[in-house]
N, C-alpha and C positions, 0 to 999 in steps of 0.2 A: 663529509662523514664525520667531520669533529663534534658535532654534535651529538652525535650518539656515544663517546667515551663514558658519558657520566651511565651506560646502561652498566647493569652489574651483572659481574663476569660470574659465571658458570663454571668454569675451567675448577676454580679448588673445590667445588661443591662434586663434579665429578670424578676427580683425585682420591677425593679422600674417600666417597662411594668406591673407587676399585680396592683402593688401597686396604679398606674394610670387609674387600672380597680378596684379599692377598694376591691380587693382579696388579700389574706391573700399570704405572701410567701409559707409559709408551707404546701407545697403539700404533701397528704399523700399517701406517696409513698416509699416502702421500699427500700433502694440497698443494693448489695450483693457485698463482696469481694473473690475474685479468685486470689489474687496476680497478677505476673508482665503481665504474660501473657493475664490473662483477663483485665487488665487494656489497654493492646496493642488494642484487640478489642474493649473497650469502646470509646479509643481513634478514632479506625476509626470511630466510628456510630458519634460519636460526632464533631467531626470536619465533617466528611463528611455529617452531614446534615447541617454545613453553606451551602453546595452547593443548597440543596432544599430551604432554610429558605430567600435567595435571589430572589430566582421566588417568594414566599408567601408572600414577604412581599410589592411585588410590587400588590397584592391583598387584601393587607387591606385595609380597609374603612378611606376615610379621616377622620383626629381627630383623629384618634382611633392612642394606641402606638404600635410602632414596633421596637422597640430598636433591641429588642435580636433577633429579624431574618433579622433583616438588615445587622447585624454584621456576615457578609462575609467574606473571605478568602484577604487576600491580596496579591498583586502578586508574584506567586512562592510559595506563603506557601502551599497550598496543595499538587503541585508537590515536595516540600520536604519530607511529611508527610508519601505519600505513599510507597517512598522507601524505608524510615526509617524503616516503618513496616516492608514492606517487610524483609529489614537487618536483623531485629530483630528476627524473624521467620524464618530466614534460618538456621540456624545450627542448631536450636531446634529439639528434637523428637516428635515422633505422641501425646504423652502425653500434650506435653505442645502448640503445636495446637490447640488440643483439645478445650483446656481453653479457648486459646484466640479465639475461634472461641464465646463456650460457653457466654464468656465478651460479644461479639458483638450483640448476640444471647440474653442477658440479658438486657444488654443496649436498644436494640430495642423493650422488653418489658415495661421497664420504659416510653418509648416515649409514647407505646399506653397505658400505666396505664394513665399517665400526661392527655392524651387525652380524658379520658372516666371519668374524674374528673368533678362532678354538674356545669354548669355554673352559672355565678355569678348572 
């Protein structure tokens, strides 16, 4: 996974998005670690919902912030992203699948926890 560091982080782009809706960072919301493999899958849900977060943000309300679903893919970097995965899961066993399925499977729970959070 050290190669994916140089991806750019989201986290102050969605900061300052609440922080501009005078919401509180600190979503309570738990995450779970699963090692390398469920990090593989969090990496796809994550990255791969820049792709949805570009349609969404072309439906927020003017005024309103849209930092962090604006921040889209740049070109080529998804189609690196997904091979990589891929790589990464090829020589693994069913076990370690598994995980990174479980990671993605986890991750996409935190989406709809973040979602079902009282609005401000």
């Amino acid at each position: 996974m050290r190669q994916w560091r140089a991806l750019r982080r989201r986290t102050p782009l969605l900061a300052a998005d609440l922080a501009a809706l005078g919401a509180s960072v600190d979503l309570p919301i738990e995450t779970a670690s699963g090692g390398e493999a469920a990090a593989w899958g969090a990496l796809y849900v994550v990255e791969g919902s820049r792709l949805g977060g570009g349609i969404l943000a072309k439906r927020v309300g003017a005024g309103l912030p849209h930092a962090y679903l604006s921040a889209v893919h740049q070109p080529g970097e998804w189609r690196t992203i997904r091979p990589a995965i891929d790589a990464a899961a090829a020589p693994q066993d069913e076990a370690w699948h598994a995980a990174m399925i479980a990671g993605a499977l986890d991750t996409f729970a935190l989406y709809e926890a973040a979602a079902r959070v009282p609005a401000i």
